[in-house]
Every structure is written in structure tokens, then in C-alpha cells.
N, C-alpha and C positions, 0 to 999 in steps of 0.2 A: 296855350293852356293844356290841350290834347298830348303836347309834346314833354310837358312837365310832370304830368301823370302817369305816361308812359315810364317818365326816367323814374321817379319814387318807384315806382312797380318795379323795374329792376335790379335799384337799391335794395329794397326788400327781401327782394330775391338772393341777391348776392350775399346781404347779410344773413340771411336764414342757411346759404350755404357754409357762411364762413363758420359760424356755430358750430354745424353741423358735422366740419373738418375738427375743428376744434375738439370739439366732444368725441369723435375718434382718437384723437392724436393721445387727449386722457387715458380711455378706455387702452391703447395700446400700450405706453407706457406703464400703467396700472398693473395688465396682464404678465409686461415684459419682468418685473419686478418683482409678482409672483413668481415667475418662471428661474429667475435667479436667488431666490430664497429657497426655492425648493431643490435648487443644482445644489447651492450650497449646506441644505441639509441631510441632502445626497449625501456629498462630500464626506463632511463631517463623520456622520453613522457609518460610512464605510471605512475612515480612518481610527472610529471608536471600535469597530467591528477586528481590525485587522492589529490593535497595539492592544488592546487588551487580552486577547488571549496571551501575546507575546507575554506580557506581564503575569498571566496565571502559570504559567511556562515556566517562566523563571520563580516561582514565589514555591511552586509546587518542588519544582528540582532542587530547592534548596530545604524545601521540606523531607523529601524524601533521600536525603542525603544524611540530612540530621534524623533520618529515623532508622536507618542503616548503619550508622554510628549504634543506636541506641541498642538493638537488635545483636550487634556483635557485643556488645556488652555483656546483654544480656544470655547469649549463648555462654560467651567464657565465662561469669558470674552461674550458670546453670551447671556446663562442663568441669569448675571447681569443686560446683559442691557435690557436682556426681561420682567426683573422683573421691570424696572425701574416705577416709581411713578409721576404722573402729579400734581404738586400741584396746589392750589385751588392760584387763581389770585390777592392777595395781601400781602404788605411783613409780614401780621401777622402772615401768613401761614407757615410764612417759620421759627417762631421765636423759640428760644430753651426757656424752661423751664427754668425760672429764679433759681439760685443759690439761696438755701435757707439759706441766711446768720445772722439767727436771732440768732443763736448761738454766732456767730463771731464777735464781736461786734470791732473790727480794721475794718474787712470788708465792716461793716454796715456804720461806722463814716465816713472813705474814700467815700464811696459810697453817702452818704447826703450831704459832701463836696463839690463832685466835678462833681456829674450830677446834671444840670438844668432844663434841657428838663422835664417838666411834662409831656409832652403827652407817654414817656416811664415808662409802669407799668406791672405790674404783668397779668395786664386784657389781656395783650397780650397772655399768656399760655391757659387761659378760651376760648379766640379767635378761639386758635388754635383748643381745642377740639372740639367746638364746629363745625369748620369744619370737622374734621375727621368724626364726626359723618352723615356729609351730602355729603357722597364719592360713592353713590351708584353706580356713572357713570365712576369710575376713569379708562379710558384704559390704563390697564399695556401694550402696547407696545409703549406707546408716551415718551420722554425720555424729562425731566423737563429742561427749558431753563432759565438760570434767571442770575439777574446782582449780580457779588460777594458783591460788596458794598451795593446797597441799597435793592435788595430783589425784586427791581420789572424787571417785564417780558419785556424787553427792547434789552438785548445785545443777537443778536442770535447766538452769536460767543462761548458763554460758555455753553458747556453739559456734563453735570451729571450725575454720577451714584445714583443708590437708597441710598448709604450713604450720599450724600450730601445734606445739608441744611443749610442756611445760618441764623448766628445768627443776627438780626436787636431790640436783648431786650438789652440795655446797663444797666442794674441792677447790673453786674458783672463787667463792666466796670473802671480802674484806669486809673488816670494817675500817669505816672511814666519818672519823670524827668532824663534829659542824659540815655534814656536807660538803667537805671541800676535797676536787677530784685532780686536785696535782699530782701528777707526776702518772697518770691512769691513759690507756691508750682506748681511744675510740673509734670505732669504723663504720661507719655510715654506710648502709647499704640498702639499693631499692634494687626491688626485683618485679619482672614483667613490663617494662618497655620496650619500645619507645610507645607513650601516650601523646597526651593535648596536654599533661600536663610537666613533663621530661622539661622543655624549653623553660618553663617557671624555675623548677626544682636548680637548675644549671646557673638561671641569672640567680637564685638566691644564694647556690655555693660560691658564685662570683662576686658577690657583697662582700663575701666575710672572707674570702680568699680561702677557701678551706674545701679539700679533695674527699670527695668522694668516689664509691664505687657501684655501679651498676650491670647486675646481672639480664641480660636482655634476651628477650626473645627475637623470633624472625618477622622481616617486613621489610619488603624489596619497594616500598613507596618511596618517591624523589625524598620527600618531607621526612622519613625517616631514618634517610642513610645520613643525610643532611645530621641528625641527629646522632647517629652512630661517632660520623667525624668530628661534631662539635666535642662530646663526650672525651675522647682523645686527644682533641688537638686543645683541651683548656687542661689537661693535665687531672682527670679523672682514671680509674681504672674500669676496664668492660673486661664483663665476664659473661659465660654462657648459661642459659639457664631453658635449653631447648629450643629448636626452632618450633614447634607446634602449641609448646605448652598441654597436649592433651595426653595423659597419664596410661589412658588404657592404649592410643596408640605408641607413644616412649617407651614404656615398660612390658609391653606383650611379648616382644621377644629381642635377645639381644642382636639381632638383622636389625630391627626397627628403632633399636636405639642407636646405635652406628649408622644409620642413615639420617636419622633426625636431627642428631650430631654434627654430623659429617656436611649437612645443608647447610643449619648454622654456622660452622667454621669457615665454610667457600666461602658465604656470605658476605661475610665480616672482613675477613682477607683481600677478597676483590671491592671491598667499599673503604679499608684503614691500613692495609697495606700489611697485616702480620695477624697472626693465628694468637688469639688470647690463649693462655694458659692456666685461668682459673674457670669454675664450674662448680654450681648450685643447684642439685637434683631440685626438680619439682616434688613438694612434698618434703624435702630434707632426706638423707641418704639413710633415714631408716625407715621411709615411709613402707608400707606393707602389701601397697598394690600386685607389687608381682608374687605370686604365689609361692614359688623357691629363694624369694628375698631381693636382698641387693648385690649380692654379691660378685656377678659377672660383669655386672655394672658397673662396680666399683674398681677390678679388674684392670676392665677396658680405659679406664681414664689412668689407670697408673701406668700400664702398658704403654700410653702414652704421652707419660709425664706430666699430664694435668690433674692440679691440685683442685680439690672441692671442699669448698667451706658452708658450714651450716652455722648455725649463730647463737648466743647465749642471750641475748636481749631482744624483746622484742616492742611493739608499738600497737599491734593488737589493732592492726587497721584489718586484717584478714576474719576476724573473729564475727564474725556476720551481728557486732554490736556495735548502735552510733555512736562511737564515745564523740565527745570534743575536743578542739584544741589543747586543752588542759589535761584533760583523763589522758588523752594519746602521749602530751611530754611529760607528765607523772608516772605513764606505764614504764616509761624507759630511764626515768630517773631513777626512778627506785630501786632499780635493779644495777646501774651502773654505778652507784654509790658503795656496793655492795661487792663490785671486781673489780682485779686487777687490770682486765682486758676484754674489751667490752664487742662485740661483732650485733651491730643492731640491725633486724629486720624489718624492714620496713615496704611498703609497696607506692608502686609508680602506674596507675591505670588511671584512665578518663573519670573510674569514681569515688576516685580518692582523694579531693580538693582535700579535705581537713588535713590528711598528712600534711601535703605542701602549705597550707596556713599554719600547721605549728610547727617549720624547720624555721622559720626564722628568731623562735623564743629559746627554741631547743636549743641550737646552735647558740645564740647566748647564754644561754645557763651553762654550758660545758666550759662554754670559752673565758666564761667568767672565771669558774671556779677553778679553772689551770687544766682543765681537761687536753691533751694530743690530740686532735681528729686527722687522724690517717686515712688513703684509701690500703686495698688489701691488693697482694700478688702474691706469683705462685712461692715467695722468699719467706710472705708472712706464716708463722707458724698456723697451723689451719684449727678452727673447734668444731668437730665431726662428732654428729652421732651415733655414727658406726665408724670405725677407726681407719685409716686406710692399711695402719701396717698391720690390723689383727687378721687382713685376707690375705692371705698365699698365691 
């Protein structure tokens, strides 16, 4: 009996130990499970810690990419209008160089038909020069206010960029009954490329199969020589229209136009394989920046055989007003019902979506009514606002 009571007692015993492991073995696993919840929260927050920024990284660099875009905008959008041109106070001032249609002779017979008005002549271009030569006082930072219709300084509601100049010479002038532009040659022209939006403009002359011409500036980026080639190799024509685009450095003296020239042309050359031969002064070739005129300027591009075209129509994207799709192909409808031969200007920058949204109505309506859409070369007869052959 003594030996039975002993054994219970060490039952007891044994069992009070086994518990006792037990309730450790818990406690440890317990701990141990903690201790890998917390490695793995570890983990985690240092994986959170180490891809998130990565992501701020990227979200920021694409921010500040698109605000560096936004910036050069706004610089050549400022640089435009600092360059802007005050013209002299009557609408002669404002007139384009009459089309020289002695060639032409449809041109010519339409034209003795159906303008009356004698007081519209050629003396209007003489006029003109004759101001530019008396520009000493022009302050480039006054920005030209003037009535689209008649030329004089009246509406203060319409402002201008240094492209804009209103044509008040009707030498060029038709009429042309119900709107229909048969038999009428049209030249599509954008100037200040390559943009973001160049590659639109291109698939949409590739819809309608219809050439245009593009005056370009400089830009040695992969993405825009890319565009230089495409321009040429779809059977468009490139022309020059500066490599800086900035007026007060092109026009200060003629070293720094033949240089700014001269960059664009390598450019071009070493990206298309051949030196274009047409050229669109910034500002149009009577613009007033340089203080003794245009004339060396103009010069120096016949010296070298390069033709420069300025335009009779334009789309009034330059005019620092929002028009619409509609206002923008009505600017230039109206006015190409009205010639024989039409040089439209137009512009190709990052903020000019509406242009490119209304080439594709544009270009129907032309093509409807039997319009020609031609690009321009140095063969095409050119429409200068200052003449090239009245300089010596």
C-alpha cells in the first residue's frame, strides 16, 4: 500500500511536469510567431519604404518633363509676342505684295474683269517699302492692333502676332460664283515645326493624299529629325523658316542671320540628304524688326538662290484669339473664294490642337469644290511682301 502511494506521488509528479513542458512548448511557439510576424512586417515596410519612392521618381520625372514642355511653350509664346511689330498707321501698311500675274494671263483677264476700284494698285507694295524704310522708332514690345477687314487701327479687340498682316491689295482678288473653287490652286502651309502635333497633321495629309508644305525650324532631337524625313519621304515640301525662330537674335545683324541660316541648312542636309531652297522670314519679309529694314536679308537668300514665300490667306491661329474649328476654316475660306492662288498660313506648335482639328473639314471643302492643293518650291511663283526683284 506504501508502494502504491509512492507510485501515484510520482504520477503526479510526472504529470505536473508534463503540463508544465507543454505550457512552454505553447509559450514558445506563441513567441516564435510573433517574432515572424514582426520579420515579416519588417519585410514589408522596407519593401514599401524602397518602391515607393521609386514610383514618386518616376511619376515626378514625368511631371516635370511635361512641365518643361510647358515652359518652352511658354517662352516661344512670350519670345512671339516680344518680337511683335507695330505697324505704321495706314491700311497701306499693312498690304501684301501684289501677285505677279503677268505670266498668267486667265489670272490677269479675271482680274481687269472684275476689279473696278482704281484706287487699288500696285503703288500700294512701293507704299509699303517706303515705310519700312522709315521704322527707326518701331517698339518691339507694342503688339499691332488692327481691323481684319479694312486695315485700319480701329478694333481694339483683335491682337496680332508678328505673322499677322492683313491683305487690303485686291490685285489677286476673284470672284467666284456659288462658292465653287475649280480650277483655283491651294498651298497649305504650316510653319514653326516639328511639334507633338507635325505626326497628326502628316497622317491627316495622308488620308486625303494631298501635299503639303512645311516651313521648319531647328531641333536636332531623334523624334524630330524622324519628322524632318517623314516630311520628305511622303512627298511634302520643307522649307526653312530659321533655326532659332528668335527675331531679335535673326535680325540684329546680317553675321547672325547667315549663321542662324546657315545651322538650319547643315541641319537639314545632314538629316534629308539636300539643302531646301525655299524660306519664310519670321515675321514675313516686311516685318520691321531690323531697324534699316529687310533688305540685306533679302539679298542674301537671292545671292543664294533661295526663294521666300509669304502668303495671301491666312487661319488666324497666330492672332492671340480662340477662334474654333469653324471660325479657323471660314478665316480661310473666305478669302480663298476670292483668289486665284491661294498660299495659306497656317501654324504647327504644341498649342495649336484646333488648327490640326479643322485640316480635316478644311481639306474637304477645298477638295470638294475642285480646289488643287499643291505643296510650294523654289519653281512656284512666290507672294512676297516686299518683292524680291525690287532689291538690287
Amino acid at each position: 500500500m506504501i508502494t502504491s502511494m509512492y507510485r501515484g506521488e510520482e504520477l503526479q509528479e510526472e504529470d505536473k511536469a508534463n503540463e508544465k513542458c507543454h505550457s512552454n512548448r505553447l509559450t514558445t511557439d506563441s513567441r516564435r510567431k510573433r517574432i515572424n510576424r514582426l520579420k515579416t512586417a519588417i519585410i514589408i515596410t522596407i519593401i514599401i519604404m524602397m518602391v515607393l519612392p521609386t514610383i514618386l521618381c518616376i511619376f515626378l520625372g514625368f511631371r516635370v518633363f511635361e512641365l518643361q514642355k510647358d515652359v518652352k511653350d511658354l517662352l516661344d509664346l512670350h519670345g512671339q509676342l516680344e518680337q511683335s511689330i507695330k505697324p505704321a498707321k495706314s491700311k497701306e501698311h499693312y498690304a501684301y505684295a501684289a501677285e505677279n500675274t503677268n505670266s498668267e494671263d486667265e489670272d490677269q483677264e479675271e482680274v481687269d474683269t472684275h476689279i473696278s476700284d482704281p484706287h487699288n494698285s500696285v503703288d500700294d507694295r512701293d507704299s509699303s517699302e517706303d515705310d519700312i524704310d522709315n521704322k527707326d522708332n518701331v517698339n518691339l514690345d507694342d503688339i499691332d492692333i488692327q481691323n481684319s477687314n479694312t486695315g485700319d487701327i480701329s478694333d481694339l479687340s483683335l491682337v496680332t502676332s508678328p505673322d499677322y498682316i492683313v491683305s487690303t491689295n485686291e490685285q489677286d482678288i476673284l470672284i467666284v460664283k456659288d462658292g465653287i473653287y475649280n480650277g483655283k490652286k491651294v498651298y497649305l502651309t504650316f510653319d514653326d515645326g516639328p511639334s507633338i502635333y507635325t505626326n497628326d497633321i502628316l497622317d491627316i495629309m495622308a488620308e486625303y493624299n494631298v501635299k503639303a508644305t512645311f516651313f521648319v525650324i531647328g531641333d536636332t532631337s531623334k523624334s524630330a529629325k524622324k519628322i524632318y524625313e517623314r516630311i520628305v519621304n511622303e512627298g511634302h515640301a520643307i522649307g526653312l523658316h530659321s533655326y532659332s525662330h528668335d527675331y531679335r537674335g535673326i535680325y540684329n545683324s546680317l553675321e547672325d542671320f547667315d549663321k542662324d541660316f546657315t545651322k538650319l541648312w547643315d541641319l537639314l542636309y545632314d538629316t534629308i540628304g539636300f539643302r531646301p531652297m525655299i524660306f519664310r522670314f519670321p515675321g514675313g519679309s516686311a516685318n520691321r524688326v531690323h531697324k534699316h529694314g529687310m533688305e540685306e536679308f533679302i539679298k542674301y537668300l537671292k545671292d543664294k538662290s533661295v526663294v521666300y514665300f509669304d502668303w495671301n490667306v491666312l487661319n488666324e491661329d497666330a492672332t492671340g484669339i480662340d477662334y474654333s474649328v469653324e471660325e479657323l476654316i471660314d478665316n480661310i475660306i473666305s478669302d480663298v473664294k476670292r483668289k486665284n492662288r491661294s498660299i495659306v498660313l497656317m501654324h504647327d506648335a504644341s498649342n495649336k490642337k484646333t488648327t490640326v482639328d479643322s485640316l480635316s473639314e478644311l481639306i474637304e471643302t477645298l477638295l470638294e469644290g475642285g480646289a488643287t492643293l499643291l505643296p510650294l518650291d523654289e519653281d512656284v511663283m512666290p507672294i512676297q511682301q516686299i518683292e524680291a526683284s525690287s532689291i538690287e
